[in-house]
N, C-alpha and C positions, 0 to 999 in steps of 0.2 A: 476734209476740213478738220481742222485739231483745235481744241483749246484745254488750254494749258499743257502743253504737251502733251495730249493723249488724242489721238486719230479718232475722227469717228467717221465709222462706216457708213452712208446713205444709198437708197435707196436696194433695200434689200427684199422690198417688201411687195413689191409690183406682181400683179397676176399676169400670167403669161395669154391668157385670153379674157382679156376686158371687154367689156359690152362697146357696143359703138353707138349705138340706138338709147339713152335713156339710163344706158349701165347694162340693158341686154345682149345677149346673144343672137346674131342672124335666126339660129332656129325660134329663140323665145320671140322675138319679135315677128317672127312671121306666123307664129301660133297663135300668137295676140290676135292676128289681120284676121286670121280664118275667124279664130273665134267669133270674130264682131261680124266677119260676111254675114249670118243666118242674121243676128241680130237689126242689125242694117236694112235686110231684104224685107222681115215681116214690118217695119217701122217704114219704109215708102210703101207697103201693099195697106197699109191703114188699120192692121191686126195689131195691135196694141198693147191688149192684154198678153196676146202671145211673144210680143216683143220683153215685155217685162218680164215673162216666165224664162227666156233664153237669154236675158240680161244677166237674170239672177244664177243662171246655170252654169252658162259658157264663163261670170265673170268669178266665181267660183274655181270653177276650172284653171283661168288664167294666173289667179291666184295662188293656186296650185303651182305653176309651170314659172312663178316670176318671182314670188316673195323668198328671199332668202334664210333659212331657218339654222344658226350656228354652220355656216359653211356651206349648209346641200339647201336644191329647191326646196320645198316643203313638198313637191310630187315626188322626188326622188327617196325624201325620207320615207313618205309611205311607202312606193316601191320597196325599201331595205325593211321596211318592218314589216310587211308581207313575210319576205322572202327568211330573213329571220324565225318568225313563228314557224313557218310550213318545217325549218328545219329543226327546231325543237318539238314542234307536233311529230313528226317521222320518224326523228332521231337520228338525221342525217349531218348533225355538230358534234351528237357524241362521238368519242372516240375513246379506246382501250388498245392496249400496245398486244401485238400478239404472243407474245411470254406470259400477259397475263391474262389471259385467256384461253390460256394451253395451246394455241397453235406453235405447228414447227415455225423455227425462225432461223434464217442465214445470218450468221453473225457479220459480215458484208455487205448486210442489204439494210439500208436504215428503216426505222420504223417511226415514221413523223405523223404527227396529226395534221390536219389542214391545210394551209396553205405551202406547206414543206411535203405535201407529198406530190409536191413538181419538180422539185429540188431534186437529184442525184448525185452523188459523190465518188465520181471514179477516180482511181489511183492514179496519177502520170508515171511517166520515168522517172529514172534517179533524177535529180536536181544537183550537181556539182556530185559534193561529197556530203549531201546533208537528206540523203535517202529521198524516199518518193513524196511527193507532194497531192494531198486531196484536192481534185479538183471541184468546183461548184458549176453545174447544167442546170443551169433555171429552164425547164423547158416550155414551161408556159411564155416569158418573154423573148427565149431562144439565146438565151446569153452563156458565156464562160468564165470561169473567175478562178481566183484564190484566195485565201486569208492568211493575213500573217499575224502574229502574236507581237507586239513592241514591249516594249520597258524602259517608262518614260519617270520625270522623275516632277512631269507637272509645272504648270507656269504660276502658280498662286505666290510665290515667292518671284517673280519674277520683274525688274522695272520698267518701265514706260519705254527705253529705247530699246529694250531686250524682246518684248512683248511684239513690237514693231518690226523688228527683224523675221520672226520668227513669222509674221504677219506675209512677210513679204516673201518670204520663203515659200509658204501654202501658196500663195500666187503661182510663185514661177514653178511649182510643182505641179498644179493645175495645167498650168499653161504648157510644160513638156507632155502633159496625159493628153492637151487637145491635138499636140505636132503628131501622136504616135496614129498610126494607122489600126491599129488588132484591138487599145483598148479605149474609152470613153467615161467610164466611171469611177469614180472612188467612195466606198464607204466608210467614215472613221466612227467608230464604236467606243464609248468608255463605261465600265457600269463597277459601281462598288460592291466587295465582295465581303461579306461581313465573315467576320473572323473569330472562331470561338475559340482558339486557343491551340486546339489540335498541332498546327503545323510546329507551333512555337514549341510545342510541349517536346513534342518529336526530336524537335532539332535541340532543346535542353538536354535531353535523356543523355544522346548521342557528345553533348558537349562540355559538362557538366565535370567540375574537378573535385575531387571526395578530399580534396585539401585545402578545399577554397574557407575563407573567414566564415566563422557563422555571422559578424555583422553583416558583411558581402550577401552570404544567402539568406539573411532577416531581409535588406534594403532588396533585393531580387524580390521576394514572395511581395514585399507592398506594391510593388511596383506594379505586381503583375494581380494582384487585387484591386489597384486603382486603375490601371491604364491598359489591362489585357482585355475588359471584359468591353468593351466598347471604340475598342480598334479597327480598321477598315484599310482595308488596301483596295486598288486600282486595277481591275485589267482593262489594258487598250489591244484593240483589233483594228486593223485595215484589211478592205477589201476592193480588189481591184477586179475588174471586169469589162469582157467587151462582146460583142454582138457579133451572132453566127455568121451574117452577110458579111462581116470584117474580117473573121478568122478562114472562112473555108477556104479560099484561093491561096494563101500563104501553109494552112495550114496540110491541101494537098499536095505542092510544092516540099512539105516534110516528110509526108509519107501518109496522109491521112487518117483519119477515123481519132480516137481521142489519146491519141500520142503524139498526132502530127499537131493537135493543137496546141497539146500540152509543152510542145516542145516550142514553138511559137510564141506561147504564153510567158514561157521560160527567160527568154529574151528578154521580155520586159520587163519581168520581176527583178532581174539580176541589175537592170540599169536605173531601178527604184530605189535599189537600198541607198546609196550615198543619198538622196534628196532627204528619203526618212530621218535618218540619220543628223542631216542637215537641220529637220525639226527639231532636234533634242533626241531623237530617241535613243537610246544606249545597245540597243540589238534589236534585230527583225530576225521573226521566228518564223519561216513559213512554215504550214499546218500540213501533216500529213493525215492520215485517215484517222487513226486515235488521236491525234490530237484536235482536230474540225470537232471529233464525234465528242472532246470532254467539253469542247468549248460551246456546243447545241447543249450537253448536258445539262454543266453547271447555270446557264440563264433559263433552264426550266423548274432547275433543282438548286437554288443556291447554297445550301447548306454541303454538298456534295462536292463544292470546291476545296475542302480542308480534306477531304478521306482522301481524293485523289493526289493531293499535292502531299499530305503524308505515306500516300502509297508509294510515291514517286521516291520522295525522301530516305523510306525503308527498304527502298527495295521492292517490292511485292506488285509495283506498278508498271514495271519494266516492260511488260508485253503490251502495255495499255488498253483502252479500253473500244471494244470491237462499235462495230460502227452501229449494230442495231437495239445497241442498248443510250443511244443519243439524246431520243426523245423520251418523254414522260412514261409513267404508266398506267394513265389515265387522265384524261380530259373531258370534264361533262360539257354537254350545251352549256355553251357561254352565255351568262344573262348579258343584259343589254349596257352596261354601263363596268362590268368587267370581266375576265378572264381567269377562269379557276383552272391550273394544271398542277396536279398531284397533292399536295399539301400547303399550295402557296397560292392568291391572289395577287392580281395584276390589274391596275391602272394604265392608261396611256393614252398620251396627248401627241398632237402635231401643234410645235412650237413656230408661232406664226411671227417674224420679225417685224419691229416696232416701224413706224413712217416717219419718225425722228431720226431713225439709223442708230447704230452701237458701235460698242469699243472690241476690242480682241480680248477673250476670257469673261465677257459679261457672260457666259450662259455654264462659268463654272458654281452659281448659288443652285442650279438645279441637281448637281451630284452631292450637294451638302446636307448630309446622312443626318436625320435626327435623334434617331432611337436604335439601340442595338438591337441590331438582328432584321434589320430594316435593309434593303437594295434599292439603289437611284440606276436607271441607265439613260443615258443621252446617244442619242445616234445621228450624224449629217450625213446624208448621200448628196455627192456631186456630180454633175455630169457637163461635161465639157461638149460643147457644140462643134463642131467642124466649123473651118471656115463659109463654107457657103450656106450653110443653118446658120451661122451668126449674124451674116451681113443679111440676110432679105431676112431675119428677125427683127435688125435694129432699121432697117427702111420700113417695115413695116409701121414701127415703133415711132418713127418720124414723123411718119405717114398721117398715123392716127393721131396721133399731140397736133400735129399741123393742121390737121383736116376740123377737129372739134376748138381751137382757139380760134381758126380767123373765122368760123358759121358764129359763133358768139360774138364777135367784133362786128360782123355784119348785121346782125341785129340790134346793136349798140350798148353790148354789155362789155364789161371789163373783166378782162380776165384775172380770173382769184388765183390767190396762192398756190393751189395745188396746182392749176394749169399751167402756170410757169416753171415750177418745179417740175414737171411731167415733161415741158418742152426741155431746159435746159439740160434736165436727166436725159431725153432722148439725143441731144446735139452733141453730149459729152461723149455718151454709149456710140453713139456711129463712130465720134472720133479715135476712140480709143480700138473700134476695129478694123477702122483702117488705117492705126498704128501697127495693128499686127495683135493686139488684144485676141483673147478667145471671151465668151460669154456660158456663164454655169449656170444650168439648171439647176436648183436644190430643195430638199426638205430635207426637215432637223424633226426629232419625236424623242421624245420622253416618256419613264414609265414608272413607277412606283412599286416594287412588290415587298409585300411580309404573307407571314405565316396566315393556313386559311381563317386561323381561329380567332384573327386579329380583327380589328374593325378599318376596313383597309378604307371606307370612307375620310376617316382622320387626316390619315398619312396621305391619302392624294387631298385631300384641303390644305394640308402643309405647303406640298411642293406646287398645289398653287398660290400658296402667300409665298413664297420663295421668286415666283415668276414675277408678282404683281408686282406695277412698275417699271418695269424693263421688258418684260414679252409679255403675249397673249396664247395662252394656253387652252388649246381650243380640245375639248376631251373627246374619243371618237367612235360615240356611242355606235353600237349596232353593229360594229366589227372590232373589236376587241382582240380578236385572238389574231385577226391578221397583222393589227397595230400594234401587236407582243412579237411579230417576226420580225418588225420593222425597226423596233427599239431596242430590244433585250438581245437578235441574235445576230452574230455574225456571219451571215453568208450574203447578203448583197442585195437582199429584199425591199423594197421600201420607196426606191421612188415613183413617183404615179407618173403618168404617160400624157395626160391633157391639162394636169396642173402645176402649180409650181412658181417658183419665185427665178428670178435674172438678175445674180449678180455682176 
């Protein structure tokens, strides 16, 4: 639907396992029934008093198991605050890098904290003429990936038909990742890199004419007193990824083990670029090992993006930087509300889309940097359903819009707005795949970091008035440091497995 020329997206916002019962869950509603059995049984046996004490218990309990507290049961948040403390009491959160702590360390073998020490990064083969590529083994969810580095030049300038295309384009890019057999996902990464002058400095020294006007070099020096110290540039990453059960058969057809995949993989990467491309982007830089490893670096470390790109600059960075110097050097137990690694704090949210629907670019106010020295990252993971996940998704989807409007009719109520919304949302979504449509999983996360010494409360109150309005920024206490892999880094981390939205 559009007005005024501008498209707005609906229904972005649907939970992928809706209650059928009440809003619950088969299990919470059957937890319900047990509960109330004991209650029930003492209540015809004529124990009364005793009925009241397991009214009071069990509906506590239930309580527990039903009421929704910011996103989780309010039993599962206990459950995470248990499990939280025990790791801060043990000190099984903390973490220190092994360089600093004097152990030996392989400069090949990364050294991550947390939820990156599942992650592994083996080198593929040459890639064309553009050397070896790192590749990404998430081994906990059994996936293969790569990242690549874009350079884009940003749609804030951009107008309403332009925005639109490019709209349509992520579609039918989406839509060739659901046709491929090997991969399923794509993650887009953008995070602001604050800029203290370094590179610029660098690249001055180097460019600089000893016969230039001194008005020329007066209007430079203001310029770069007014406008250097509070400058910010962009990196965007993508990452693409697919699942072991998808790669192994193809990939022992190449010769096996992580060559045969890598080479598999290779394939697909190579028929991705013209799409990117197709988005705007001006080049795609697939990552090899030093380069994954500056890209872990720099969102642990942001201040470390200007040494390396002046290393680069001068020379001095040419061998780049080994893989086990990626992650931080030092991470304490995370408190409950944010993420402290090395010298910086970290906010982060899971960016919950609105039930009005949005436009293309609404969720560029949350990279809009307010104070120098400040980093925004926004992160979308997508995942494209296979045709036969799509279709007994959207029957399902039918199913259930259909099954809870006419039990309402049948009891003589009229069905409310949202129910119709839900059915005609469901009638569209089947049509559109058995036009040949795919259906995308996603979550989008956002995160906030500045220096430790900063009051990083401030700045995530900002970038939630940034949100307010247009999204619901839902912050995601009690795991912080996993929701800082999801947001800040590029390797493909980040979608959950039982939740999620269906575009």
């Amino acid at each position: 639907m559009s007005t005024n020329n501008v498209r707005i997206y609906r229904g972005l916002a649907r939970r992928e396992h809706a209650g059928w019962i009440m809003g619950l869950t088969p299990l919470q509603a059957l937890t319900c029934i047990v509960l109330a059995v004991p209650v029930l049984w003492t209540v015809s046996a004529g124990q009364f008093l005793t009925a009241l004490i397991l009214a009071t218990i069990c509906g506590f309990v239930a309580c527990l198991v039903v009421v929704p507290v910011r996103g989780r049961p309010a039993f599962r948040w206990l459950a995470h605050l248990v499990l939280h403390q025990l790791g801060v009491l043990f000190g099984w959160s903390r973490w220190q890098s092994k360089a600093a702590s004097g152990l030996p360390v392989d400069p090949d073998e990364p050294d991550l904290p947390g939820v990156l020490q599942r992650v592994s990064f083996p080198d593929g083969p040459v890639f064309k003429d553009r050397g070896r590529i790192a590749l990404i083994h998430d081994t906990g969810d059994g996936r293969w990936g790569a990242t690549a580095r874009l350079t884009h030049t940003g749609v804030g300038m951009l107008s309403n038909e332009q925005c639109e295309r490019l709209a349509s384009r992520l579609g039918n890019l989406l839509l060739s990742i659901g046709h491929r057999d090997v991969i399923d996902r794509m993650s887009l990464l953008v995070r602001t890199v604050p800029d203290d002058g370094t590179e610029y400095t660098v690249w001055r020294s180097k460019h600089e004419v000893d016969q230039a006007p001194p008005l020329a070099r007066q209007a430079a020096d203001e310029l770069d007193r007014t406008i250097g110290a509070v400058s910010v540039r962009h990196e965007i990453f993508v990452t693409i990824s697919g699942t072991e059960d998808a790669l192994r058969k193809p990939a022992a057809a190449a010769g096996g083990g992580t060559e045969g995949r890598a080479r598999v993989l290779y394939r697909v990467l190579e028929g991705l670029e013209d799409p990117l491309k197709a988005l705007g982007a001006d080049s795609v830089e697939w990552l090899s090992g030093s380069g994954l490893a500056e890209a872990i670096r720099t969102g642990f470390n942001p201040d470390s993006s200007a040494v390396l790109r002046a290393g680069h600059l001068t020379g001095d960075g040419q061998q780049g930087l080994p893989k086990a110097a990626a992650g931080p050097t030092e991470a304490p137990s995370p408190p409950r509300r944010r993420y402290d690694h090395d010298a910086y704090s970290t906010v982060s949210y899971s960016v919950l889309m609105p039930e009005a629907g949005t436009v293309f670019g609404s969720l560029s106010p949350l990279l809009a940097v307010k104070t120098a020295g400040e980093r925004r990252c926004l992160a979308i993971h997508y995942e494209v359903m296979d045709a036969r996940r799509a279709s007994r998704a959207v029957q399902n989807y039918r199913f259930r819009a259909g099954v809870l409007r006419d039990y309402k009719s049948s009891k003589g109520f009229s069905a409310s707005a949202s129910d119709e919304r839900e059915a005609s949302g469901a009638r569209a979504q089947e049509k559109a795949v058995a036009a040949g449509h795919s259906i995308v999983r996603y979550a989008a996360a956002s995160a906030v970091t500045v220096p430790a010494h900063w009051n990083v409360e401030d700045h995530a109150a900002r970038l939630e008035n940034d949100a307010a309005g247009r999204f619901r920024l839902l912050r995601l206490d009690l795991a912080q440091d996993s929701a800082f892999v999801a947001a800040c880094l590029p390797v493909g981390v980040g979608l959950p497995r039982a939740r999620g939205g269906l575009l």
